[in-house]
C-alpha positions as CSV (number, residue, x, y, z in Angstrom):
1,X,59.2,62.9,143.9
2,X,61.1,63.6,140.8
3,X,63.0,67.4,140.7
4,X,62.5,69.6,138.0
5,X,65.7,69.9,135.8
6,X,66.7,71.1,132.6
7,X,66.7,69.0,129.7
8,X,70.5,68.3,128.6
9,X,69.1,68.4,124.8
10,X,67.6,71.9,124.6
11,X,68.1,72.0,120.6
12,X,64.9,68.6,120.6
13,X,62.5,70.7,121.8
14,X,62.9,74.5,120.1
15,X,60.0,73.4,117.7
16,X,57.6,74.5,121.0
17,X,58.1,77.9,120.4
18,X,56.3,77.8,116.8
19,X,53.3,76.6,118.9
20,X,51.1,80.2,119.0
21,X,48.4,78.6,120.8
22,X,46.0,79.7,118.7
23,X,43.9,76.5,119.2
24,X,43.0,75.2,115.7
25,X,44.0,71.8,117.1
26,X,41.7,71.7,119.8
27,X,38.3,70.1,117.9
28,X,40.7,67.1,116.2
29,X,42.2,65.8,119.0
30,X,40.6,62.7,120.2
31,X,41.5,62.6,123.6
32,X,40.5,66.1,124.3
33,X,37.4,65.6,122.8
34,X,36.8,62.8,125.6
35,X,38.3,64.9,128.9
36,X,37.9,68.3,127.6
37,X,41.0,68.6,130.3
38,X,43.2,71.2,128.3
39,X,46.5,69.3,130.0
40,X,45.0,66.7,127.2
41,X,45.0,69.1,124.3
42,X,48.3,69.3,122.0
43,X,48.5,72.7,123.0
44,X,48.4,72.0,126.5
45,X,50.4,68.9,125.7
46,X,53.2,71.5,124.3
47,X,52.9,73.7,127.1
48,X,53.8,70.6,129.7
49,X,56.8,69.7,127.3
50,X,58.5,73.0,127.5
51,X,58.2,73.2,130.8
52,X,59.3,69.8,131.1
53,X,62.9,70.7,128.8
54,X,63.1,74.2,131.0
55,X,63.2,72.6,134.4
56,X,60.1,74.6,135.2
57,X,58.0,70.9,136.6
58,X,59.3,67.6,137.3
59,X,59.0,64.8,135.1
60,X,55.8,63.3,137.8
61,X,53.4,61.0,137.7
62,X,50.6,64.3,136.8
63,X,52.9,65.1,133.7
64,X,53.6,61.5,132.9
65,X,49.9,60.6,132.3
66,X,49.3,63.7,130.5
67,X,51.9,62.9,127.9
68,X,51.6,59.3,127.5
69,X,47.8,60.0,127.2
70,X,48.6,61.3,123.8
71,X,47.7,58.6,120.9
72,X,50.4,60.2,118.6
73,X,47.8,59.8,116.1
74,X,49.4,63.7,114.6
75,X,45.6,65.1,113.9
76,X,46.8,68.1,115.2
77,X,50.1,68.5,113.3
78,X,47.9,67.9,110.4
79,X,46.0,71.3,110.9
80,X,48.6,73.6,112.6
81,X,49.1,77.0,110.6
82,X,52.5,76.9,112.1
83,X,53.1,73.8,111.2
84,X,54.2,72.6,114.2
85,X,56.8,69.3,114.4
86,X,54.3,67.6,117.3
87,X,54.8,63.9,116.4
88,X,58.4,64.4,117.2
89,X,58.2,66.7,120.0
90,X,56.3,63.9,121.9
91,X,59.0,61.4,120.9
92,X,61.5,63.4,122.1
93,X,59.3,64.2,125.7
94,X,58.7,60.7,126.2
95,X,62.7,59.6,125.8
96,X,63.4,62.9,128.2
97,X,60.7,61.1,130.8
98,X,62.5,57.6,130.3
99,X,65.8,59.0,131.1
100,X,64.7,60.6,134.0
101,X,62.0,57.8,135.4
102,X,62.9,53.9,136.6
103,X,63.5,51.3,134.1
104,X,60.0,49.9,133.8
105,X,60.6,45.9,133.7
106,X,57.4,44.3,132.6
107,X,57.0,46.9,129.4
108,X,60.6,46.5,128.2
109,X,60.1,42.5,128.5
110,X,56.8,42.2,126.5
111,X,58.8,45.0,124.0
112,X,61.5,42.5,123.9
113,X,59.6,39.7,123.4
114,X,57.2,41.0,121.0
115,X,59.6,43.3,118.6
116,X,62.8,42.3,119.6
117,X,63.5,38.8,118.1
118,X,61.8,37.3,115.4
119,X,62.5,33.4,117.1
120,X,60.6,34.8,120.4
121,X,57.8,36.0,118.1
122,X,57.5,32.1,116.7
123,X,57.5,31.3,120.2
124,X,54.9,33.3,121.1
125,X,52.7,32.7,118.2
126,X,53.1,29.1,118.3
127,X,52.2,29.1,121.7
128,X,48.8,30.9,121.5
129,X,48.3,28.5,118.5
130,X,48.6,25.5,120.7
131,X,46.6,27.0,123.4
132,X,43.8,27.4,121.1
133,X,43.9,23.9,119.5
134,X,44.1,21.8,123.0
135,X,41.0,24.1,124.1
136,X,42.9,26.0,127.0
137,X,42.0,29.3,124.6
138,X,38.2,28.6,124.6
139,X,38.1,27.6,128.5
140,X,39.5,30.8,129.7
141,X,36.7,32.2,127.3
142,X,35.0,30.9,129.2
143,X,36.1,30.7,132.7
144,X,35.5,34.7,132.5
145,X,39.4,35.8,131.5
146,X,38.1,38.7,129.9
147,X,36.9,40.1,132.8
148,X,40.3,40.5,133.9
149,X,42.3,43.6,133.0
150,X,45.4,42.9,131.3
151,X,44.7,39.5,130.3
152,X,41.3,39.8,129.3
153,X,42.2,42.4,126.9
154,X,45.2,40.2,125.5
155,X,42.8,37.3,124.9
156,X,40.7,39.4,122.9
157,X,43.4,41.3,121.1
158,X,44.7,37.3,120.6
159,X,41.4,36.1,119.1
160,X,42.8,37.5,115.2
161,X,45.8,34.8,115.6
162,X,45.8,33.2,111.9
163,X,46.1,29.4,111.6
164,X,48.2,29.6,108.1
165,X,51.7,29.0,108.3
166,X,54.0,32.1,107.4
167,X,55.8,31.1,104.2
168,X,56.8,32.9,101.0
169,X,57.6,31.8,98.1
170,X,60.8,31.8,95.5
171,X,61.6,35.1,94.5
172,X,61.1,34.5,90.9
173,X,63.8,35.4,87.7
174,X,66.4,37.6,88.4
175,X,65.4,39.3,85.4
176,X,62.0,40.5,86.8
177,X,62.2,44.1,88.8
178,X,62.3,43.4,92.5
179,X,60.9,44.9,95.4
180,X,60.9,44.2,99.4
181,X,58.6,43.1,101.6
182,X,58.4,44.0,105.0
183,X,56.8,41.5,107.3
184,X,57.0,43.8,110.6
185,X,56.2,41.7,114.1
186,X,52.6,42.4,114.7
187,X,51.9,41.8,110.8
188,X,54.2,38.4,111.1
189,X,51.7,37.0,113.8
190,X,48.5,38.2,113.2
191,X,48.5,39.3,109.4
192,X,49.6,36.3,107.5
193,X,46.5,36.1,105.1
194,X,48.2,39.6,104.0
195,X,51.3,39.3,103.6
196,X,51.0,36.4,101.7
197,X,48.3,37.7,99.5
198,X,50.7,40.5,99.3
199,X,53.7,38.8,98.1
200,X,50.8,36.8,95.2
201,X,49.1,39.8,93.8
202,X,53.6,41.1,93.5
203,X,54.4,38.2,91.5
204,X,50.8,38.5,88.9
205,X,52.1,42.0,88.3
206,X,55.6,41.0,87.5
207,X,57.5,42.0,90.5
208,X,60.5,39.4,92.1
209,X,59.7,39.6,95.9
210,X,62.3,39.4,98.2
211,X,61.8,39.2,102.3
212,X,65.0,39.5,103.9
213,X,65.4,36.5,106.8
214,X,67.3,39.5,108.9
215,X,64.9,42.0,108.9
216,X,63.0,43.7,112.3
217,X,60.4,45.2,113.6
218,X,59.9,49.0,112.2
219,X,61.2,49.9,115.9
220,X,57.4,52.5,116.3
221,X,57.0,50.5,119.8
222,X,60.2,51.2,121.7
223,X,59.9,54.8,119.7
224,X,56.6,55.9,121.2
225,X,57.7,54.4,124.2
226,X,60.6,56.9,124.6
227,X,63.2,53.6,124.1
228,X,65.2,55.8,121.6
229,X,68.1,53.5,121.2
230,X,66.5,50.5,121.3
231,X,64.4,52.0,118.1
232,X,67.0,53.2,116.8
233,X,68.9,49.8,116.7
234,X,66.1,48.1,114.9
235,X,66.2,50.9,112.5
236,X,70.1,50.0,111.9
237,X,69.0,46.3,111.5
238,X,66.4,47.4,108.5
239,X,68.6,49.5,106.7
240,X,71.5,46.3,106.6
241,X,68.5,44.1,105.8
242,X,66.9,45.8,103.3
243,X,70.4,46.9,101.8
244,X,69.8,47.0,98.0
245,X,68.2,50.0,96.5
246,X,64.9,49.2,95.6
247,X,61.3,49.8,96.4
248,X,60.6,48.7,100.3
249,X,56.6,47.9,100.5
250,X,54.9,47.5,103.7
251,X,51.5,46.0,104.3
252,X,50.7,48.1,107.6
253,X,49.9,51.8,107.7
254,X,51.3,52.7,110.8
255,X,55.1,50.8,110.1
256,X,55.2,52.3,106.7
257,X,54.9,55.8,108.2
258,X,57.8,54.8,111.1
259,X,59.8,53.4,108.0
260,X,59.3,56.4,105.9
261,X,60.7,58.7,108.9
262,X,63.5,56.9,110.1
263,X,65.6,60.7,109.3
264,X,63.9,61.2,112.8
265,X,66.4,58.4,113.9
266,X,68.9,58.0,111.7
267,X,69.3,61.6,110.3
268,X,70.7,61.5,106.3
269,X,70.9,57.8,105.7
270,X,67.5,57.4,107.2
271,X,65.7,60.0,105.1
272,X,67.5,58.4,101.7
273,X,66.4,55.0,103.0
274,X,62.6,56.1,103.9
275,X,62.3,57.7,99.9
276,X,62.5,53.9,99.2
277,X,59.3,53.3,101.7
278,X,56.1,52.6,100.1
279,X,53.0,51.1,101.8
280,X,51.9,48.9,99.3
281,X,48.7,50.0,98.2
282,X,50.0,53.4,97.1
283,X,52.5,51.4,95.1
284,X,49.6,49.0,93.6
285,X,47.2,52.2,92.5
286,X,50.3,53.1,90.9
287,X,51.7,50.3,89.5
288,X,50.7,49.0,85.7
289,X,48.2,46.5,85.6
290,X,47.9,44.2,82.9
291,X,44.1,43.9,81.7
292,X,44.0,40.0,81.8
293,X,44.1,40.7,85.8
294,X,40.6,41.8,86.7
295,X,39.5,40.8,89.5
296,X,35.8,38.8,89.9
297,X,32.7,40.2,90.7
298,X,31.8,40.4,94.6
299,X,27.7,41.7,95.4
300,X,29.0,42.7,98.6
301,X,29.1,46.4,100.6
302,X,32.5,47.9,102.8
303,X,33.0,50.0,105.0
304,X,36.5,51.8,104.7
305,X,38.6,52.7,107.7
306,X,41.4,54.9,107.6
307,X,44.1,54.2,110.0
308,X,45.3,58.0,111.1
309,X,49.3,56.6,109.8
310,X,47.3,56.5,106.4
311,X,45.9,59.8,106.5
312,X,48.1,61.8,108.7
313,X,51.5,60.8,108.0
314,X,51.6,59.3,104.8
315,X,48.8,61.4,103.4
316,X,47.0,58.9,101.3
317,X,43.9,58.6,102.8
318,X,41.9,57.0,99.5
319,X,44.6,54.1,98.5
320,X,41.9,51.9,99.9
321,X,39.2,52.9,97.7
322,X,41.4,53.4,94.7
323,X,42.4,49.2,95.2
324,X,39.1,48.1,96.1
325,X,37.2,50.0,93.2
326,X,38.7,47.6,91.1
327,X,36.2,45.3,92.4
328,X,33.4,44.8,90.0
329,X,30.0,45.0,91.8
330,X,31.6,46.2,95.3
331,X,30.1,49.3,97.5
332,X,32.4,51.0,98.8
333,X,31.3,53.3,102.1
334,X,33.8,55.1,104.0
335,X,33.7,54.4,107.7
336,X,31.7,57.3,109.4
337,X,34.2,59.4,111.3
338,X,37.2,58.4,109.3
339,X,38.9,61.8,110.4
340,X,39.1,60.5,114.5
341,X,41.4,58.0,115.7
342,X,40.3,54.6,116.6
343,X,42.1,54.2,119.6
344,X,44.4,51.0,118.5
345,X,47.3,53.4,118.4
346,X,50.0,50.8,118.6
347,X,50.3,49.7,122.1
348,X,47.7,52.0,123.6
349,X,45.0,50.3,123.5
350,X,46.6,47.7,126.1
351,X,48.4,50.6,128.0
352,X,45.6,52.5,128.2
353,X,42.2,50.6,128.1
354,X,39.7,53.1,129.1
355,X,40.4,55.7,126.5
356,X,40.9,53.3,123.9
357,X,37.7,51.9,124.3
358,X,36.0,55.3,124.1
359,X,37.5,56.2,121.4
360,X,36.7,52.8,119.6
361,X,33.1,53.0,120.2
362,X,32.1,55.5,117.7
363,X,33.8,53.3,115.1
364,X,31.8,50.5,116.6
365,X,28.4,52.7,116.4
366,X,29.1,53.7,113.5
367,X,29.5,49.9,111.8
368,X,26.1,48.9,113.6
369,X,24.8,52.2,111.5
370,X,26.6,51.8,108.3
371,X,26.1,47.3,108.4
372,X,28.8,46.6,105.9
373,X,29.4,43.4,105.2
374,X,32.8,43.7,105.5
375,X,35.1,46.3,106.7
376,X,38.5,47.0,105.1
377,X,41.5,48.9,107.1
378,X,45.0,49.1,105.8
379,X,46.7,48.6,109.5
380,X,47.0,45.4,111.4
381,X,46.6,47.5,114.9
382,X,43.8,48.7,113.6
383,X,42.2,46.0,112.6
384,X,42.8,44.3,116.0
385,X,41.4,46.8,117.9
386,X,38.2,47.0,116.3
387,X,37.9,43.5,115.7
388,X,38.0,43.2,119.5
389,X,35.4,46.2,120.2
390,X,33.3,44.6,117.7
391,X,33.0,41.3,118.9
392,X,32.1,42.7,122.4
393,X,29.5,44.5,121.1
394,X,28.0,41.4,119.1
395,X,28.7,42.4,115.5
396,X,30.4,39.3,113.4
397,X,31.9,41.6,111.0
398,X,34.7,40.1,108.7
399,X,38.3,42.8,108.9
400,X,40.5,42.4,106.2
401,X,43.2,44.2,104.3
402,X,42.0,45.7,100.9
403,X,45.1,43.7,98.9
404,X,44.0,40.4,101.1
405,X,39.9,41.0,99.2
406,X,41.6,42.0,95.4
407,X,43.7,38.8,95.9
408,X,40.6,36.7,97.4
409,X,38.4,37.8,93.8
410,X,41.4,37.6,91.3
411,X,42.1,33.9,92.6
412,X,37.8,33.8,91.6
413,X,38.7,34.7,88.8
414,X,41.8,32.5,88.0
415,X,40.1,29.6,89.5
416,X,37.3,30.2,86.2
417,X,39.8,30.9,83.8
């Protein structure tokens, strides 16, 4: 059994003392709402992490669930009168348990392999890509894979895997102002349609889009995970990579808000570089928009989810709806229950299965409710994890981004012109 010792970084964890335990965060945290366990609560959460950094309980497998139970989804940071740092104390908790607990082996490799190298990524992808074209994807379908744990759940995450080849095009003139675009590592392999529509609906608007060859993953993985360094070397990579002082726009929710808060990592030089951060559909609402680019008319309802990263971190919870109004003829519904996390939560809903689902079924309830014909999110996770929940509960419902449906209805329009 691991001893109880005091945290050699005292100065991480003084923000639990602002915690007055009044309890305002109780009702908006997800996972309390499912165990009503008060160990689950981000009070009670707090209350293990001080004791943690004061030596007062070891770093056990009791206190370990507790705190990795946590989705870091931040409702509760949101809503604290004391405003409360609790994103980063739980950052901070969870590197404290990973220096104190055994190397786990299997995590770091997947981590590796997923976030780590962009060429291991191809890899990957192109070998799900073959799987599904021999058949081997379908037969384990249907040779019951899904029943299994792990796998199952990895076949169904898998099922979003595009078929288009990830390729951008040339920047366009020098003389044209430029932004980034960061292509993350979940976005690279199961996002394409995005990014490319992305980089499109850049270049109508008059922007020179450049994707740096060198660039990483945002590093939220190993982060979450307590892999400080290993986060905070991807971070190094992104600020060499995306070197030039102009606008960086991401495509996924949840990296823009890691990228906008890489001070939490990098101190100064992060903070300067996360004021370049945008996720892109707060830079399109803002951006001019010629008139000659209206998009065509689409007779069709969505339903609107809001990734927590959207709401609670960057705190633009209606970019979605100010896009997709733009969209002649388009109802627009927000998804009910918007305020609650979905569960997708980077890698917890493969970490941690049985909460995830839970917390995905509302959303799932609440589609069959709602019947959209489509539903729009504005992060990839997201949009995995519901896809998955959805299609196990029958529902063929389409999941795109909202610049993926503006691009789909101003090539409509083009295509007339």
């Amino acid at each position: 059994m691991s001893k109880a010792e005091t945290a050699p970084n005292p100065a991480e964890f003084t923000a639990t003392d602002q915690c007055v335990m009044c309890g305002l965060c109780l009702p908006h945290c997800p996972t309390y709402a499912q165990t009503g366990n008060e160990a689950d609560s981000p009070r009670g959460r707090i209350s293990l992490i001080q004791a943690l950094a004061r030596g007062e309980l070891p770093a056990d497998q009791t206190l370990t669930r507790h705190l990795d139970g946590c989705l870091s989804c931040r409702a509760c940071e949101d809503v604290c009168p004391s405003g409360v740092p609790y994103g980063r104390l739980i950052d901070n908790a969870r590197a404290e348990l990973r220096r104190r607990a055994p190397r786990r082996r299997l995590d770091d490799a997947w981590r590796q392999v997923f976030a780590g190298r962009r060429m291991l990524r191809r890899v990957l992808y192109g070998s799900i890509r073959l799987a599904r074209f021999s058949g081997l994807w379908p037969l384990a379908g249907r040779l019951g894979i899904r029943r299994l744990p792990l796998l199952g759940r990895l076949h169904g995450l898998a099922d979003r895997l595009p078929v288009a080849r990830l390729s951008f095009g040339a920047a366009g003139a020098d003389a044209k102002p430029a932004v980034y675009l960061f292509t993350g590592c979940a976005s690279e392999i199961f996002d394409r349609e995005t990014l490319q529509a992305s980089e499109r609906l850049l270049q109508m608007l008059g922007y020179r889009v450049l994707t740096p060859p060198t660039q990483s993953c945002c590093g939220a993985l190993h982060q979450h995970a307590g892999e400080r360094e290993a986060a905070r070397g991807l971070a190094r990579r992104n600020l060499t990579a995306f070197a030039e002082d102009i606008p960086v726009l991401v495509t996924s929710s949840a990296c823009a808000a890691t990228l906008r808060e890489y001070d939490s990592l990098l101190g100064d030089t992060g903070e300067r570089f996360g004021r370049r951060v945008h996720e892109i559909g707060e830079f399109l609402a803002a951006a001019p928009w010629p008139e000659s680019l209206a998009p065509a008319a689409l007779d069709r309802r969505a339903a609107v989810h809001v990734p927590c990263s959207q709401r609670r971190v960057l705190h633009a919870p209606d970019v979605a709806f100010a896009l997709l109004r733009r969209i002649p003829q388009l109802e627009l519904a927000p998804l009910p229950g918007n305020d609650r996390c979905c569960g997708a939560a980077g890698s917890y809903m493969i970490e941690h299965p049985k909460m995830a689902d839970a917390l995905a079924a509302s959303k799932v309830g609440a589609a069959a409710e709602l019947a959209p014909d489509i539903l729009v999110t504005t992060n990839i996770g997201c949009a995995m994890h519901l896809a998955r929940a959805l299609a196990e509960d029958g529902q063929t419902l389409e999941i795109v981004h909202p610049v993926t449906l503006l691009v789909r209805q101003l090539a409509g329009t083009r295509a007339r012109a």
